[in-house]
Steps between C-alpha positions, in 0.01 A plus 500: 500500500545200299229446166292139639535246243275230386631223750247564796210426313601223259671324838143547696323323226767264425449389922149523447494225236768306670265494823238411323685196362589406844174497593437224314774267549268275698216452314716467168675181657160360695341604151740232272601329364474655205475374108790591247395820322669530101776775604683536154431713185255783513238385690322708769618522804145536637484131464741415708454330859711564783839301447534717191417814617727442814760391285456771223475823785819327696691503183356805325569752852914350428502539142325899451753583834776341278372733183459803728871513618602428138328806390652732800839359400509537129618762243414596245135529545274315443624209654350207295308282807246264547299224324186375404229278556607210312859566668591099493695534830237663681286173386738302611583656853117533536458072392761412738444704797140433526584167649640673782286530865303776454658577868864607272329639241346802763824507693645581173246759419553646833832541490486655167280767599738573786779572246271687299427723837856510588609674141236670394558753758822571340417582165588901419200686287823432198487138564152484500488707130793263416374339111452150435405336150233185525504310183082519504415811636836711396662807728365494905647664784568314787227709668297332247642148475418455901144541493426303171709210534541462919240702664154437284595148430570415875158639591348362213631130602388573859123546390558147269578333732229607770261474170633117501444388840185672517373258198734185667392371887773282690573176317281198620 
């Protein structure tokens, strides 16, 4: 009998935000359009409208995929990885992509998620104890890196933006 990893759960709540994203493809496009929300520096996410958190969760499920598989490949650890806030090309991806249809911004998200589910699964209990070094919040394991950066955010984002449209009818 094999020891169950982490990947069940995280991928069940990881589908269950996704969904809930899905659900709300329609009303975010019958809901714009939308004004330009301030994207770069520090600011708060929570301020954000819907091109920018579209844009941000697209490019953010990539990215912390990216930083998970350069943990599990690296030696010695801990494997320096990931970024911060004020990260200027996570502004920039963010500014850019929130022009897009909010239509490719969820296909994005969806298909993220789906690699997410597809690799997850194969993590051994040794890759998921593998050691990563984030220049804010210093040594993680992957086991820990998922939920903080992927998982909780992706949720997080799904309650923003049913928090948005609940505040924000269709456009007139």
């Amino acid at each position: 009998m094999t020891t169950p990893t982490p990947a069940a759960a995280e991928v069940e709540r990881l589908t269950s935000a996704a969904a809930a994203i899905e659900a709300l493809r329609g009303p975010i496009e019958a809901a714009g359009p939308w004004p330009v929300r301030p994207v770069a520096g520090d600011g708060p996410e929570a301020e954000w409208g819907a091109p920018e958190v579209l844009a941000h969760v697209a490019e953010m499920l990539q990215y912390w995929l990216g930083e998970i598989e350069r943990v599990l490949a690296g030696a010695p650890e801990p494997v320096p990885f990931g970024r911060i806030a004020t990260d200027p090309l996570r502004t920039l991806t963010i500014e850019r992509d929130r022009s897009l249809p909010a239509n490719e911004l969820i296909n994005r998200i969806q298909s993220a998620v789906a690699r997410y589910a597809a690799r997850l699964p194969q993590l051994t209990l040794a890759e998921w104890d593998k050691r990563g070094l984030h220049p804010r919040l210093g040594e993680m394991t992957v086991g820990a890196i998922l939920p903080r950066f992927v998982v909780v955010h992706l949720e997080e984002h799904a309650a923003q933006l049913r928090a948005t449209l609940a505040g924000r009818g269709p456009a007139a």
